[in-house]
C-alpha positions as CSV (number, residue, x, y, z in Angstrom):
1,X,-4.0,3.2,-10.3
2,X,-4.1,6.5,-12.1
3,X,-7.0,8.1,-13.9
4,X,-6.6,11.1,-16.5
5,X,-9.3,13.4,-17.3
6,X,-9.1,15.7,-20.3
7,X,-11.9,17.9,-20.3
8,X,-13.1,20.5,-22.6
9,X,-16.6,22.3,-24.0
10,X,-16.1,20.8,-27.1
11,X,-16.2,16.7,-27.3
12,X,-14.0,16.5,-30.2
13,X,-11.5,18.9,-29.1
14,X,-11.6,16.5,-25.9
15,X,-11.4,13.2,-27.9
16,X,-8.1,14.6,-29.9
17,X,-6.4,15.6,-26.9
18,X,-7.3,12.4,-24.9
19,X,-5.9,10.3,-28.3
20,X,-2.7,12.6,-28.3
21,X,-2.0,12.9,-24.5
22,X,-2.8,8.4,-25.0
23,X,0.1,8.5,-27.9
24,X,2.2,10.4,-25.6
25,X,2.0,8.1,-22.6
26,X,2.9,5.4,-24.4
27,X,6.5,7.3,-26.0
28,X,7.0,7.7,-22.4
29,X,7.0,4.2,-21.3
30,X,3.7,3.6,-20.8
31,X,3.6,0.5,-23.1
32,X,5.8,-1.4,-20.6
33,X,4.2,-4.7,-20.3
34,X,3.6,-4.4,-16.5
35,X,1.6,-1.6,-16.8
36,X,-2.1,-1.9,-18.2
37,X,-3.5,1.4,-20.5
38,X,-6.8,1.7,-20.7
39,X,-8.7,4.5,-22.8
40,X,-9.2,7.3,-23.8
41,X,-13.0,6.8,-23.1
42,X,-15.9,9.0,-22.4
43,X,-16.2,8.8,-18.0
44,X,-19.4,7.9,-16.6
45,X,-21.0,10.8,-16.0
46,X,-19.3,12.2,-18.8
47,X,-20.2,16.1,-19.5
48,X,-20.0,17.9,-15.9
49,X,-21.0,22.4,-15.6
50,X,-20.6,22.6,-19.8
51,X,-17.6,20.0,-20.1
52,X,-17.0,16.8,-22.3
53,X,-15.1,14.4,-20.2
54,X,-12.5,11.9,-21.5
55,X,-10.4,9.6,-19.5
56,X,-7.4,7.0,-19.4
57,X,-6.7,4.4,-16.8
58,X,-3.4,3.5,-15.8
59,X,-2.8,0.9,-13.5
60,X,0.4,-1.4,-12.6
61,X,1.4,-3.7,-9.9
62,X,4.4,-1.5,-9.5
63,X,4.1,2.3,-8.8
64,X,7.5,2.8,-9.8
65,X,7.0,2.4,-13.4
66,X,4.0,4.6,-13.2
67,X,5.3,7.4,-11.5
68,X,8.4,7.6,-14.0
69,X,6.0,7.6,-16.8
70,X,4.1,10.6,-15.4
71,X,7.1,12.2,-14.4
72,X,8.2,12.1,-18.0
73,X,5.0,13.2,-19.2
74,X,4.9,16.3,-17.1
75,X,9.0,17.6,-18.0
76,X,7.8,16.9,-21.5
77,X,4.7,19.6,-20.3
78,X,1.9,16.8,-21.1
79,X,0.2,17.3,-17.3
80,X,0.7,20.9,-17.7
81,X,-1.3,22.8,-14.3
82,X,-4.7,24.0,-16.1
83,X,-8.1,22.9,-15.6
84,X,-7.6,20.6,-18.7
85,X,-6.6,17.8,-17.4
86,X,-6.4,16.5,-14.3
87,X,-4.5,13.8,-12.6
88,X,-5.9,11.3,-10.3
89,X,-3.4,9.2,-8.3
90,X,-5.4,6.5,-6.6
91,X,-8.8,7.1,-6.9
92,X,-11.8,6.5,-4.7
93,X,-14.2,6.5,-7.3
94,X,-14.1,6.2,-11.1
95,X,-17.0,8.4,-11.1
């Protein structure tokens, strides 16, 4: 499982992100059939110190697939390093 969170002070700048970092996920492979996309939707506790948080929820039997579909989405500078988003490879929570 891997959990994306987009975060930003503004909850529709977060919301468009999320949608477009979702569209781009699934260009790069994410709509195999093995691999289950879930989101965007607003997390839990879902503002945090002045930020709107937004996640998505990958999760597939096979890592494989996952990891080539992040490792896409990062050439492609999707999972650029920034406090923007923020990648979560087997989480403990889902808080």
């Amino acid at each position: 499982m891997v959990r994306l969170i987009i975060r930003d002070q503004d909850l529709e700048k977060a919301n468009a992100f999320a949608e477009e970092l979702n569209a781009r996920l699934i260009a790069a492979g994410a709509n195999d059939p093995a691999i289950s996309l879930r989101g965007p939707m607003p997390c839990p506790i879902n503002r945090i110190a002045g930020y709107f948080r937004v996640q998505i929820v990958m999760s597939c039997p096979v890592p494989a697939k996952m990891q080539r579909v992040l490792a896409i989405a990062r050439e492609k500078g999707d999972l650029a390093r920034g406090d923007r988003v923020q990648v979560d490879v087997d989480p403990v929570s889902l808080l």
